[in-house]
N, C-alpha and C positions, 0 to 999 in steps of 0.2 A: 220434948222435941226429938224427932229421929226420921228415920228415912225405913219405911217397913219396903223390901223386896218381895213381891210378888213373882210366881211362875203362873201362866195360865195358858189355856187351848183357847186361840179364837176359832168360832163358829164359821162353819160358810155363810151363814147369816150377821155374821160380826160381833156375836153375842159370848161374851166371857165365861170359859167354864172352867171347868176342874181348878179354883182356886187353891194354893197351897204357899203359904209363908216360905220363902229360902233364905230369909233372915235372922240371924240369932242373936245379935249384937243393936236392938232394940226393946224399947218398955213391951212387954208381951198385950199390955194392955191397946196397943196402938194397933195390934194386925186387926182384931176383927172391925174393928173401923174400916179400914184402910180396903179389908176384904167386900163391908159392905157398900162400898163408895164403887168401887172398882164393877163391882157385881151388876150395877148402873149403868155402866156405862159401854158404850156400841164406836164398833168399829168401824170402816170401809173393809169388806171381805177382802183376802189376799185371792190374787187371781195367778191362775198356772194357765196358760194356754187358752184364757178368757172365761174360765170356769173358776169359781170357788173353791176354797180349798180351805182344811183347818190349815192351825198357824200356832207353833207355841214359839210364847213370848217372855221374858220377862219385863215388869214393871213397876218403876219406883212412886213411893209413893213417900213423900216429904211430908212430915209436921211443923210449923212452927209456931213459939212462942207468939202473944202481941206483945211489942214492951211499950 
């Protein structure tokens, strides 16, 4: 179980890039999951003046146990 922190740049297309763990205080084994889950997945572009624009974000990404 952990919560892997991501940094990333979104796209003017919405699309996740320059993935990089800013978590240190989780199983190392849990980032590149979490990197390739994330990597999946699309945004709504962030808009400046009605144009797209990159966007860096950070984003949690939670594990949990089933019990």
């Amino acid at each position: 179980e952990g919560t892997v922190m991501l940094r990333a740049i979104i796209s003017k297309e919405g699309i996740p890039m320059s993935l990089r763990a800013i978590s240190s205080s989780v199983d190392p084994r849990l980032v590149p999951l979490a990197m390739d889950a994330v990597a999946q997945w699309r945004y709504s572009p962030t808009l400046l003046n009605g144009e797209p624009v990159e966007t860096i974000t950070n984003i949690d990404v939670s594990f949990t146990l089933d019990q």
